[in-house]
Residue frames as a rotation matrix with the C-alpha (Angstrom) as fourth column:
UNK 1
-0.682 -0.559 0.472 42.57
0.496 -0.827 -0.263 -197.42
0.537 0.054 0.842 60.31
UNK 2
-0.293 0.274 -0.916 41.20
0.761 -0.514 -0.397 -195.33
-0.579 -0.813 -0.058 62.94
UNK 3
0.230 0.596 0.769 38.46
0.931 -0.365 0.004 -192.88
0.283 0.715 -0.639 61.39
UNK 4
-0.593 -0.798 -0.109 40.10
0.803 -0.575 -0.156 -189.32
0.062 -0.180 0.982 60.98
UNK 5
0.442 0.857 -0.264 38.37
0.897 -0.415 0.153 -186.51
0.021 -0.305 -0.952 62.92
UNK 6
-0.341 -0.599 -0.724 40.65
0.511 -0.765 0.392 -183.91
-0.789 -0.236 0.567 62.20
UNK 7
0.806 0.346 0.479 40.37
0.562 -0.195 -0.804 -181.60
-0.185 0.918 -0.352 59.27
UNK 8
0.836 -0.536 -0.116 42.89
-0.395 -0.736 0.549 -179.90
-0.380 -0.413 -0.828 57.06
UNK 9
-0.174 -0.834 -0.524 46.56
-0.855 0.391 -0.339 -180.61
0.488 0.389 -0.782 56.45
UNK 10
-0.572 -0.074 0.817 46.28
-0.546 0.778 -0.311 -183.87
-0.612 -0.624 -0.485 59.27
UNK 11
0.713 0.575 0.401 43.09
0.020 0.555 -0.832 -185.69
-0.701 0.601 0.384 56.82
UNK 12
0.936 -0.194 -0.294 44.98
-0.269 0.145 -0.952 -184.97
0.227 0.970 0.083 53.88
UNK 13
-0.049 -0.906 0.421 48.03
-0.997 0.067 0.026 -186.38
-0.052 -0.419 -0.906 55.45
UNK 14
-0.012 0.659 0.752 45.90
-0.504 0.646 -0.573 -189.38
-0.863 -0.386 0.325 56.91
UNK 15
0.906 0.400 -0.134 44.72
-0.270 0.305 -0.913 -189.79
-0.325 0.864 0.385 53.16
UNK 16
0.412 -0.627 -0.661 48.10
-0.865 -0.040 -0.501 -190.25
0.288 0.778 -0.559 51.88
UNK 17
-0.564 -0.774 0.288 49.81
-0.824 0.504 -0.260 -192.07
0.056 -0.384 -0.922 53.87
UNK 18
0.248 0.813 0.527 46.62
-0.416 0.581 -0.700 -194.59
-0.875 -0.045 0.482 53.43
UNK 19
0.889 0.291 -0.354 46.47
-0.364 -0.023 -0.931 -194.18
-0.279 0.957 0.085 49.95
UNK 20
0.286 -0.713 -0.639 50.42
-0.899 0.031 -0.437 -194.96
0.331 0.700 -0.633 49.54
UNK 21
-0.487 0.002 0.874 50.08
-0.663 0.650 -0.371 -197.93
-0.569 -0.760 -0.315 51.95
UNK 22
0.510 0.648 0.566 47.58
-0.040 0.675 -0.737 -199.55
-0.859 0.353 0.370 49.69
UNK 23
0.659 -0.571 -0.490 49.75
-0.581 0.027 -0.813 -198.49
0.477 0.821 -0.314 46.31
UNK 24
-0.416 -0.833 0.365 52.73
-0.909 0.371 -0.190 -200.19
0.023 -0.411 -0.911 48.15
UNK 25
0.149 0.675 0.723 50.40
-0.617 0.635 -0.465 -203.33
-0.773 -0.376 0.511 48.51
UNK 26
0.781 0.622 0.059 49.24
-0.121 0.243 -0.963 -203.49
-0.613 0.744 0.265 45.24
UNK 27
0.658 -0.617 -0.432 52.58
-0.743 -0.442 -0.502 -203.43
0.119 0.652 -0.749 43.78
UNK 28
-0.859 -0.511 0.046 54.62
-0.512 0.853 -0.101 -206.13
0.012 -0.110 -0.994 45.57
UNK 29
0.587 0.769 0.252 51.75
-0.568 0.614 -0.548 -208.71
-0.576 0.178 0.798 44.53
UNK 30
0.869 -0.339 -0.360 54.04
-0.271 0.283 -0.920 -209.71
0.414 0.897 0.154 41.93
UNK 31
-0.295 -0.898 0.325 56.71
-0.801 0.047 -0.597 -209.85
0.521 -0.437 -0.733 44.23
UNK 32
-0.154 0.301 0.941 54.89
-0.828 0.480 -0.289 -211.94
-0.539 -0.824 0.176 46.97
UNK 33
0.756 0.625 0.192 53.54
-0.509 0.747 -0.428 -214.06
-0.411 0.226 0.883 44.27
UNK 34
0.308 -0.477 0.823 57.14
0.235 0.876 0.420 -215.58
-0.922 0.064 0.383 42.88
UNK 35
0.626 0.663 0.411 56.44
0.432 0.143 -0.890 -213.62
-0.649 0.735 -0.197 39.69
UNK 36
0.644 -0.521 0.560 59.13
-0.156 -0.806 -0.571 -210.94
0.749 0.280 -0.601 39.58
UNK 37
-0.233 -0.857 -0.459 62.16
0.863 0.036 -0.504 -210.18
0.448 -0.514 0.732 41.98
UNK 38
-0.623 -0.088 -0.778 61.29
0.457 -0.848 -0.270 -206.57
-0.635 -0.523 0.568 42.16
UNK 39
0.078 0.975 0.206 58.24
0.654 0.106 -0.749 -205.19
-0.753 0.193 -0.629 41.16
UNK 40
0.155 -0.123 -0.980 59.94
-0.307 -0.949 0.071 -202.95
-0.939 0.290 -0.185 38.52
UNK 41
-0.976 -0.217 0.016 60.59
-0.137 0.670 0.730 -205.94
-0.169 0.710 -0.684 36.72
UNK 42
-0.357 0.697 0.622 56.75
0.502 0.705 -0.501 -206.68
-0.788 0.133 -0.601 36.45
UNK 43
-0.793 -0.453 0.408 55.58
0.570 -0.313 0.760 -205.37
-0.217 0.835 0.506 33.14
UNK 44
0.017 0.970 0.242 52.00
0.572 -0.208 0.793 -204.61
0.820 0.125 -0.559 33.75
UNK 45
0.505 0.484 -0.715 52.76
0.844 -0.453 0.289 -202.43
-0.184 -0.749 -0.637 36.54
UNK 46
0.087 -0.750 0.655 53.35
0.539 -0.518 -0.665 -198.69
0.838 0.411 0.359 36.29
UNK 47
0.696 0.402 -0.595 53.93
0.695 -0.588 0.415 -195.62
-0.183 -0.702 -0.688 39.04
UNK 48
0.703 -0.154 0.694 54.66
0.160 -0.917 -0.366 -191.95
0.693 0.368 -0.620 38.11
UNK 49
-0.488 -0.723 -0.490 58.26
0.872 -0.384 -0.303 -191.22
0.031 -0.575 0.818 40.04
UNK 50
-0.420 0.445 0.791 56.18
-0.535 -0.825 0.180 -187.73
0.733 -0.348 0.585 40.44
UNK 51
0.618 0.781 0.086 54.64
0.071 -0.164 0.984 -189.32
0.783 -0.602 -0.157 43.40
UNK 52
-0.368 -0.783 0.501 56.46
-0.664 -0.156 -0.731 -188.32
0.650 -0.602 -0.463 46.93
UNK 53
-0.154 0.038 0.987 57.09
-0.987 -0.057 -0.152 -191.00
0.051 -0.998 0.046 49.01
UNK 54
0.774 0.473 0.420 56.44
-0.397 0.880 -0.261 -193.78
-0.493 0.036 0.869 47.35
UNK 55
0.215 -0.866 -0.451 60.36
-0.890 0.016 -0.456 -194.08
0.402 0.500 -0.767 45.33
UNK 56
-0.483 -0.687 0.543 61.71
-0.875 0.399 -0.273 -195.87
-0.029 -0.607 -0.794 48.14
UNK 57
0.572 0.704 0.422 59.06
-0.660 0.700 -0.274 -198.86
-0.488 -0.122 0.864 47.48
């Protein structure tokens, strides 16, 4: 990722869209690994529907 010289609403944009990029990651493990179908099915994983943007995972 390309280091963010902005400040403001654009960093804290930057930050999210990072930050839900890795959550999105970290979640289909279970998927990638064979373990689950859909990572809602894994039991050890959880994620607050309060976050925006990340549903559609």
């Amino acid at each position: 990722m390309a280091p963010n010289l902005h400040f403001g609403k654009t960093r804290i944009t930057t930050t999210f869209i990072a930050m839900a990029s890795v959550v999105r990651y970290i979640i289909q493990n279970p998927v990638v690994a064979g373990l689950c179908k859909h990572w809602k099915d894994w039991p050890y994983t959880y994620l607050a529907e309060e976050i925006p943007g990340l549903s559609d995972v």
